[in-house]
SETOR-285946 format. One line per field, with one value per residue (C-alpha): x negated, y, z negated; residue number from 0; residue in three letters; chain. Coordinates in nm, 3 decimals, padded with zeros to 5 digits. Last residue first. Layout:
BEGIN
c1 c(X | ...)
c2 c(Y | ...)
c3 c(Z | ...)
i c(NUM | ...)
aa c(ALA | ...)
ch c(A | ...)
***
This chain:
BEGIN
c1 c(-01.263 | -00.934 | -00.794 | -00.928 | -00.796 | -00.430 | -00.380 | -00.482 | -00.248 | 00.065 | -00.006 | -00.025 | 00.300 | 00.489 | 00.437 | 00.518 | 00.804 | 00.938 | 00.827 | 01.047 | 01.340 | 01.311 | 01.351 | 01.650 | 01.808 | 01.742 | 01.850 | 02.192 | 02.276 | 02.295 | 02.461 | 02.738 | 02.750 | 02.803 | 03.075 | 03.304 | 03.411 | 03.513 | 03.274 | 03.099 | 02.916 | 02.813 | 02.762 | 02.557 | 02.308 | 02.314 | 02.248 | 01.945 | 01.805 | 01.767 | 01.668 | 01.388 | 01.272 | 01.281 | 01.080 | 00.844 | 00.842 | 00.759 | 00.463 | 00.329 | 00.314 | 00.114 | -00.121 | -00.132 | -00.166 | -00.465 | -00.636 | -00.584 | -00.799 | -01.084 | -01.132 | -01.200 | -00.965 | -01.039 | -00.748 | -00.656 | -00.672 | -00.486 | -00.213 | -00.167 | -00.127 | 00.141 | 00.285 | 00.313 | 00.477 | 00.717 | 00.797 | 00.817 | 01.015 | 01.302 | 01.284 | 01.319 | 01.585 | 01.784 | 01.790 | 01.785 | 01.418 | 01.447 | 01.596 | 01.341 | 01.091 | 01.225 | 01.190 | 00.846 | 00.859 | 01.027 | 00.808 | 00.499 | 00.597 | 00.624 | 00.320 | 00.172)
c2 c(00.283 | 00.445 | 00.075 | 00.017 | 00.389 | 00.295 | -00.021 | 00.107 | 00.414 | 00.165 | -00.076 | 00.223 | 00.383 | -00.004 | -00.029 | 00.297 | 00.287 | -00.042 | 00.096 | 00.380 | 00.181 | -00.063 | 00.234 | 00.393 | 00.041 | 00.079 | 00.444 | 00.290 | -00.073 | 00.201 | 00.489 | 00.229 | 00.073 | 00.392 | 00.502 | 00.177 | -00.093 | -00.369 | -00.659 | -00.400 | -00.589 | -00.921 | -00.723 | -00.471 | -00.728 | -00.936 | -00.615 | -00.432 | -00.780 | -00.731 | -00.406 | -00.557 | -00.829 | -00.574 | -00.352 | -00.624 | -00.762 | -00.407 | -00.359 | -00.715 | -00.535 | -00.250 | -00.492 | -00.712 | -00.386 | -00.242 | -00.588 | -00.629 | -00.266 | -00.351 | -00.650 | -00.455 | -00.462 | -00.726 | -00.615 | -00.971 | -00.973 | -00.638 | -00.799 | -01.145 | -00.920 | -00.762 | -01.027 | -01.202 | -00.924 | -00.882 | -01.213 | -01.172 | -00.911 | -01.055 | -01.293 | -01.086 | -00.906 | -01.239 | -01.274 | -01.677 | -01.605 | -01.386 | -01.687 | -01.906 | -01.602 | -01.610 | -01.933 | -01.908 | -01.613 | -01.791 | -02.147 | -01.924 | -01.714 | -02.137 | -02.244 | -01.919)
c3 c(-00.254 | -00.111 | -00.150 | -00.521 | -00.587 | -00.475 | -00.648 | -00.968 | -00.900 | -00.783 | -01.018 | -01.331 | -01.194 | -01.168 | -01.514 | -01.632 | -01.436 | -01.590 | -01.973 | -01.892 | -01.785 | -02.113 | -02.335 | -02.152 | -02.188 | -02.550 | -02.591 | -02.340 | -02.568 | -02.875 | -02.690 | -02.601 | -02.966 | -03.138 | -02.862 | -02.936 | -02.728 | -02.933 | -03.062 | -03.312 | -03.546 | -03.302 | -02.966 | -03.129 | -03.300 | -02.953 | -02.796 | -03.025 | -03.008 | -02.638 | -02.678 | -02.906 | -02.651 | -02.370 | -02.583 | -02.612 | -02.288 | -02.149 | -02.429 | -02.312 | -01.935 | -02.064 | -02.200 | -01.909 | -01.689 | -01.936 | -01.898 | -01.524 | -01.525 | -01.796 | -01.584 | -01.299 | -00.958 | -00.673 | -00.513 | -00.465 | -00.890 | -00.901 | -00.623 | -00.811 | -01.189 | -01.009 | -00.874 | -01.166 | -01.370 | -01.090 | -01.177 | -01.501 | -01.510 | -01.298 | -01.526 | -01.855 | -01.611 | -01.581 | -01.966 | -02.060 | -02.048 | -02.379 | -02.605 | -02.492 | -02.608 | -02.967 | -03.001 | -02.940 | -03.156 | -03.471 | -03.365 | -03.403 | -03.744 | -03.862 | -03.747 | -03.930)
i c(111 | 110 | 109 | 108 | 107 | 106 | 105 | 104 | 103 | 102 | 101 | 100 | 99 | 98 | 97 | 96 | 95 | 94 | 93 | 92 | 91 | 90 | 89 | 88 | 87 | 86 | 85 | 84 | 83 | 82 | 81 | 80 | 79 | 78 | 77 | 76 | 75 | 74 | 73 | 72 | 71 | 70 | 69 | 68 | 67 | 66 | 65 | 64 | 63 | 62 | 61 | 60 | 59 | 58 | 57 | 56 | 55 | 54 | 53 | 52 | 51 | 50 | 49 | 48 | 47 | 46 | 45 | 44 | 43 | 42 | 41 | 40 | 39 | 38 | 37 | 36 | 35 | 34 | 33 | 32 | 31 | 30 | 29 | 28 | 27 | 26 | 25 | 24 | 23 | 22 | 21 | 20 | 19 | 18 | 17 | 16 | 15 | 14 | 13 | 12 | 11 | 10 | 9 | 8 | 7 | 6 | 5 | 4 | 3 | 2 | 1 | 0)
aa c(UNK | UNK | UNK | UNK | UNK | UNK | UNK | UNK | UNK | UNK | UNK | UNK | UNK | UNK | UNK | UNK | UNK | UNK | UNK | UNK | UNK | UNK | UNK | UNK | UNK | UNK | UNK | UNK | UNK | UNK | UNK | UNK | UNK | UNK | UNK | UNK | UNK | UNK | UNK | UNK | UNK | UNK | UNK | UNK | UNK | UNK | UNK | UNK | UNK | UNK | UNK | UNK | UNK | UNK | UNK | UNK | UNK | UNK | UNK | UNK | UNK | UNK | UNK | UNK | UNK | UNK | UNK | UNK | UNK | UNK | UNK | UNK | UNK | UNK | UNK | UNK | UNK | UNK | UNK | UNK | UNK | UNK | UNK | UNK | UNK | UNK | UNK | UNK | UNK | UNK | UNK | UNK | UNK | UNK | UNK | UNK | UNK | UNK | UNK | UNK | UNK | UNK | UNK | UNK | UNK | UNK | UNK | UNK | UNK | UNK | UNK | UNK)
ch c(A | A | A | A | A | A | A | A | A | A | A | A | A | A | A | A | A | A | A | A | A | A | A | A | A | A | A | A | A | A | A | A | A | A | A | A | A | A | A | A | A | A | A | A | A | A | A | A | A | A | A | A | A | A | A | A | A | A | A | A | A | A | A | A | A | A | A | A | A | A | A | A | A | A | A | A | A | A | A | A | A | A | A | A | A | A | A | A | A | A | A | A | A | A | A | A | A | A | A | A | A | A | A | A | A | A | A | A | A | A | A | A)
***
């Protein structure tokens, strides 16, 4: 198990040198900031950091989905293009998911 830890903790080093992991983050943060000023339910911060933790993951697999791509097919090639774009795709979805379930939980703690 120490080892599995040191893999993902690595792992998540290696997904912080991505400036849209931090991007995420942060937006993470502030989301999590404005349910908690909100004064939200528990039951509500924990859907949004589980929600979030599905983002990170996808990002963490399109991520690998690059670096893999990158590495077997260093030339342009279609393959590789629709590859890097499903897993973009992927990460976009979970984004607007994201921000939808703020934006809703946000919105019935202001209209009471």
């Amino acid at each position: 198990m120490l080892d599995a830890a040191s893999y993902s903790l690595a792992g998540f080093r290696r997904l912080t040198m991505e400036t849209a992991v931090r991007q995420e983050l942060a937006g993470g943060v502030l989301g999590l900031v404005l349910l908690i000023w909100l004064q939200v339910s528990l039951m509500q911060v924990l859907g949004f950091f589980v929600l979030f933790c599905v983002l990170l993951a996808t990002e963490s697999l399109n991520t690998a989905i690059e670096v893999l791509t990158d590495h077997v097919s260093p030339e342009w090639s279609e393959a590789a293009k629709h590859a890097k774009d499903l897993g973009s795709l992927a990460v976009a979805l979970l984004l607007v998911s994201n921000l939808s379930y703020v934006a809703v939980v946000a919105a019935m703690a202001l209209l009471g």
